[in-house]
N, C-alpha and C positions, 0 to 999 in steps of 0.2 A: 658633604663635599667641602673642604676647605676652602676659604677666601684666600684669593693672588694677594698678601701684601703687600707694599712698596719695597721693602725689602729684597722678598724674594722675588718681584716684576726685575728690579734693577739686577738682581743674579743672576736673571736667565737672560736677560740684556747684554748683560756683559758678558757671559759666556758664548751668547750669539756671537757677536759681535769680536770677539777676541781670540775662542778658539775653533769658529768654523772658517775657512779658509780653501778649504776644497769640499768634494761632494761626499767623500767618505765619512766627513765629520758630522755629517747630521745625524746618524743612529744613538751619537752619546747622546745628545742633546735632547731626542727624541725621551729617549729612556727616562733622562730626569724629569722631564715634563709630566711623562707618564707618572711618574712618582709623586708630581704634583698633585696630579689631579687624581691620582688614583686609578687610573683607567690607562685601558691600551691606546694611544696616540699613531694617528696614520697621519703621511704626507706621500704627494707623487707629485710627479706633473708629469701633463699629457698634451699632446697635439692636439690640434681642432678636428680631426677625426677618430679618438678615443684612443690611438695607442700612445702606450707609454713608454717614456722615452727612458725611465728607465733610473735616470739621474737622481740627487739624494737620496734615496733611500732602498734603491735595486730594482729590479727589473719583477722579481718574482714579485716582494712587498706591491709596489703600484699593482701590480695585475690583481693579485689578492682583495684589496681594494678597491679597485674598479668594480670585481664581481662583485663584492658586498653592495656596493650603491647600485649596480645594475639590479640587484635583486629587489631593489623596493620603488617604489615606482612617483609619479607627478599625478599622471593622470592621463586617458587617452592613449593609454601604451605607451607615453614618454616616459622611459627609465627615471632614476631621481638620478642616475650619473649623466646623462644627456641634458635633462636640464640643469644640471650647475654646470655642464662644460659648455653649451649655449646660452642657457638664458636666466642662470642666476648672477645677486648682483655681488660685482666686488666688496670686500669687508662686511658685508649684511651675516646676519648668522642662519643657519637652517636646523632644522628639528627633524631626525627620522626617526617615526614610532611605528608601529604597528605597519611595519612595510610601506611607509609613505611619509614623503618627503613635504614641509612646508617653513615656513620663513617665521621666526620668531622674531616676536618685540616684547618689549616691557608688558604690555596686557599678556600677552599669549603664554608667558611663563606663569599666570595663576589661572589659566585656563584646564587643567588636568585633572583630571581624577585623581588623587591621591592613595589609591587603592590598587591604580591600574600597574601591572609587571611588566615590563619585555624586557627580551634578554636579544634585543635587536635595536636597542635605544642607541642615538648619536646625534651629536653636535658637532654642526659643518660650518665651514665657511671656506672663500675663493680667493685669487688674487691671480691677475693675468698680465703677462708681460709687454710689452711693444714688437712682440714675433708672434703673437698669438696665441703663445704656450698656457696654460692653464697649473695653476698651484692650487691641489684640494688639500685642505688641511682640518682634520676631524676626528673627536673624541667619541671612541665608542665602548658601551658602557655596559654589563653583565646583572644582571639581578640587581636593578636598582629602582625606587623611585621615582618615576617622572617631574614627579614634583622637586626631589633633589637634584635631582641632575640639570632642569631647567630653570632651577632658580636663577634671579634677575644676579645675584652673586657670582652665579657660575660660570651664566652667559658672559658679564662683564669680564672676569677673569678671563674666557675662553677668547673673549676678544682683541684683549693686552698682546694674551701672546700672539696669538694672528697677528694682529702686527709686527711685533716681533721678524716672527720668520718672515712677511710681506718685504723690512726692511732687509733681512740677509739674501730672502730668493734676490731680488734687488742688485744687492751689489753682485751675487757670483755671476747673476745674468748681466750685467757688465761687463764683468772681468772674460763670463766667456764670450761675448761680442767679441771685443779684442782678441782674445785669442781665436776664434774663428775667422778675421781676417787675416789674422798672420798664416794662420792655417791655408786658408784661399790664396795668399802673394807666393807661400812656399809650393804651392799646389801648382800653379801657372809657374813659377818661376822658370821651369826649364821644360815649359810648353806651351810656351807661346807665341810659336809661328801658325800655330795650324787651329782651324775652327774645336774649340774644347767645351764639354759640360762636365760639371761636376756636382754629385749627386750623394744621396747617401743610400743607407741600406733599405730605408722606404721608398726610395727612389723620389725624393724631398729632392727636386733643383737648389743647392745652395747659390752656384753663379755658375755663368757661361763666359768665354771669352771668344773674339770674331767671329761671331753671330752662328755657336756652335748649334746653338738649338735649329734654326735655320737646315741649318748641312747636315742635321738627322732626321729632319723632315722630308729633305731633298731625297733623299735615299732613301724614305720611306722604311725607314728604324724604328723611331718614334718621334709622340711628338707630348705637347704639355696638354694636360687635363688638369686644370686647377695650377695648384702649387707641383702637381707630381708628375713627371714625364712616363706617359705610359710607352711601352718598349711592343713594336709590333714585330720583331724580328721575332725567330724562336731562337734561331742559332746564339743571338746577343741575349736573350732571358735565359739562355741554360750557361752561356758563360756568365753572366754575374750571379746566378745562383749560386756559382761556382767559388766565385772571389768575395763572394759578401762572406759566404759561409768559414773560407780558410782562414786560420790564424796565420801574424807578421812574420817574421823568421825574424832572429835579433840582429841579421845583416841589413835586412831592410828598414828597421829601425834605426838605426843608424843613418844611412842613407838618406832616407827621409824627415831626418832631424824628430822624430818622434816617441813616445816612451811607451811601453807595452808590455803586458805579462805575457809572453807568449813562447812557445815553444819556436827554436830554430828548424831551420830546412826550408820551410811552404817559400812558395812564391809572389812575390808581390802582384804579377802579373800574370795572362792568362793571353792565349793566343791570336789576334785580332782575324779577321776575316775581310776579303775582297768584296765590290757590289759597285756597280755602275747609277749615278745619278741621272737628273732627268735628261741631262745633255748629251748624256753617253759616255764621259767622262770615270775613268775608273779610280775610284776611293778604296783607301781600306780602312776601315774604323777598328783600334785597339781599346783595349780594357787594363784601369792600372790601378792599385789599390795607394792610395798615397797617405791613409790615414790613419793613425795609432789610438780611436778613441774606441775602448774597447765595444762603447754598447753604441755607438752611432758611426760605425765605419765608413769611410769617403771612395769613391769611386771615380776616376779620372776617364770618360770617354772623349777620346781626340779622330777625327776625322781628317785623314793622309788622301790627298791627291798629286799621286806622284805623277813625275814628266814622263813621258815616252821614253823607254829603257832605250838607250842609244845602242847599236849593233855592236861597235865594239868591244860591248861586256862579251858577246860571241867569243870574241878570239881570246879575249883573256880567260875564258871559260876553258876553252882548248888549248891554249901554252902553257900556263900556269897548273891546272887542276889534268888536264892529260882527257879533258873530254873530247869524244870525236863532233864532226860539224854538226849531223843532224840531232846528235844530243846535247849539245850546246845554243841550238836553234829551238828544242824543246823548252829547255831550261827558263830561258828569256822570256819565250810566248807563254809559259804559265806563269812565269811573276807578272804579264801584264795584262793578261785575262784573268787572275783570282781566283780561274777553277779547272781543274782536268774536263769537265763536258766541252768548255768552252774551248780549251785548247786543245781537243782530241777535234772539234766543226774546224779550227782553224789551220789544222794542218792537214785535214783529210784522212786521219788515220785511227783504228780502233783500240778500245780499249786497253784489247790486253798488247798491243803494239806498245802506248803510251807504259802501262807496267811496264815492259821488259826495260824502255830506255828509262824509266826511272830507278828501277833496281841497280840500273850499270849507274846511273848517274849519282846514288847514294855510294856505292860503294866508294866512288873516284874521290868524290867530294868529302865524303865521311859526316853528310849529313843523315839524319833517319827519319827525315817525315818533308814531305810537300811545303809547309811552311817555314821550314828552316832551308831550304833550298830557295824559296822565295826570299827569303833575306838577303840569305846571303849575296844574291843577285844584285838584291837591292843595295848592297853595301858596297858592291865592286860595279855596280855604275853610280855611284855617291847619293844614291836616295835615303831617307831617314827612315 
């Protein structure tokens, strides 16, 4: 196993340091290390509950890694990945041999049998950010030595660089702070009248704005468990499976000042739904995708409590659009009841009564579904 010179320490410094810049740059760098040391070179980071977010070096890479540390163990059923993602120490180095994980020093590198193989040997070490995030960074190593692989040389070497990447994880985690709140001011920027959360594909609360969390409790939506807003609706968990899972269209990027590989057409958005709070008060909470980060996509949930649709949308409903009265009185009562049950108790009349006047009322209006009918309502009494 070769010794880190100063030399080559300062080359892989400087090319830290000069040409990583964004997140895709880390596989070069990776690769040369790997050359260094002669071995395959893994990095990830992960949340404090073990997924990976996916960043520097992909999404598959972290998971790949993950299993390999999940596979050997601490002790007591603690995986060796649960213990370095809770309770190993930053910069210390770790040892996985013989499917078990422990903390190397100066003595414990002449503690090996010199005779003994695995083809599951590795050199770890951590680094954790001011978000919680976790950086494992570790050498693993194929029919080698124990004694070579942990010599006090290699550990040293293995520690240089750990710093290394420690200072680059560093600055990109910086750089993405900043851009995370720019991200957040463009995200409110043109919603912020109404109670807002916004969240990600784990459903990670990034921020809320006028006490949005609050008014998805109120509605009994959801509410926060830890850092993650658990979603009790089912109608709201099947529409953001919906929009996590779509790719941007390159109009909506645009739009949203964002950049993405994605194919055009999908939607940014997804249909919101009606629901009365504890006061009786009727809300309609919508779903918006406002985020171009391919692997941690953002979710805008805003909660809408619109005024009492004024009667005069009626008549505008019936001079303009060619509706008669009592399907113009339909019209109304379901943009402010949110549901056909509700507006078939409120007017007294059965189901298939309610169909027929909406079949006439799409055709007049040339709307094609109950919620675009409700808009539109709501746009011609000046609701948002």
């Amino acid at each position: 196993m070769p010794n880190l010179s100063k030399d080559a320490e300062l080359d892989l410094l400087e090319d830290a340091l000069g040409k990583i810049t964004t997140h895709t740059d880390w596989l070069p760098f990776l690769d040369k290390v790997s050359r260094v040391f002669e071995s395959k070179v893994c990095a990830a980071e992960y949340l404090n509950d073990g997924f990976a977010t996916g960043r520097f070096t992909g999404l598959a890479h972290a998971e790949a890694f993950r299993d390999f540390l999940s596979s050997a163990s601490y002790h007591a059923g603690v995986s060796a990945f649960k213990y370095l993602l809770e309770l190993a120490e930053p910069d210390a180095v770790y040892r996985i041999h013989q499917g078990h994980i422990s903390k190397l020093d100066a003595a414990a590198t002449s503690l090996v049998n010199g005779n003994e193989l695995s083809s599951q040997l590795a050199i770890i070490s951590i680094t954790r950010d001011s978000l919680g995030l976790t950086v494992i960074f570790g050498l693993l190593f194929d029919d080698v030595s124990p004694v070579e692989t942990t010599s006090a040389e290699t550990v040293l070497a293995f520690s240089k660089i750990a710093k290394i990447l420690k200072t680059c994880f560093g600055a990109l985690t910086n750089i993405d702070m900043l851009k995370t709140q720019i991200r957040i001011q463009r995200a409110f920027a043109n919603h912020c009248a109404v109670p807002t959360v916004l969240i990600n594909k784990q459903r990670l609360v990034i921020a809320e704005h006028e006490n949005g969390l609050s008014a998805l409790a109120d509605l009994d939506v959801g509410h926060m468990a830890g850092e993650k807003l658990q979603i009790r609706n089912r109608e709201l968990e099947m529409l953001l499976s919906e929009i996590s899972s779509a790719p941007i269209s390159a109009k909506d990027q645009h739009k949203t000042g964002y950049k993405q590989d994605a194919k055009s057409g999908s939607s940014l958005s997804r249909p919101g739904f009606c629901l009365r709070d504890r006061s009786g008060n009727l809300n309609r909470v919508t779903i918006e995708a406002v985020s171009g980060d391919t692997h941690d996509p953002w979710v805008l949930l805003r909660v809408c409590q619109p005024a009492n649709i004024p009667e005069a949308v009626e008549t505008i409903l019936q001079e303009e659009l060619g509706l008669s009265q009592s399907e113009a009185h339909l019209a109304r009562s379901l943009a402010e009841t949110g549901s056909v049950s509700a507006t078939t108790d409120l007017l007294n009349i059965t189901r298939n009564t309610m169909k027929t006047h909406l079949r006439r009322i799409f055709d007049k209006t040339a709307v094609r579904t109950q919620l675009e009918l409700v808009q539109l309502v709501y746009r011609l009494s000046g609701l948002v």
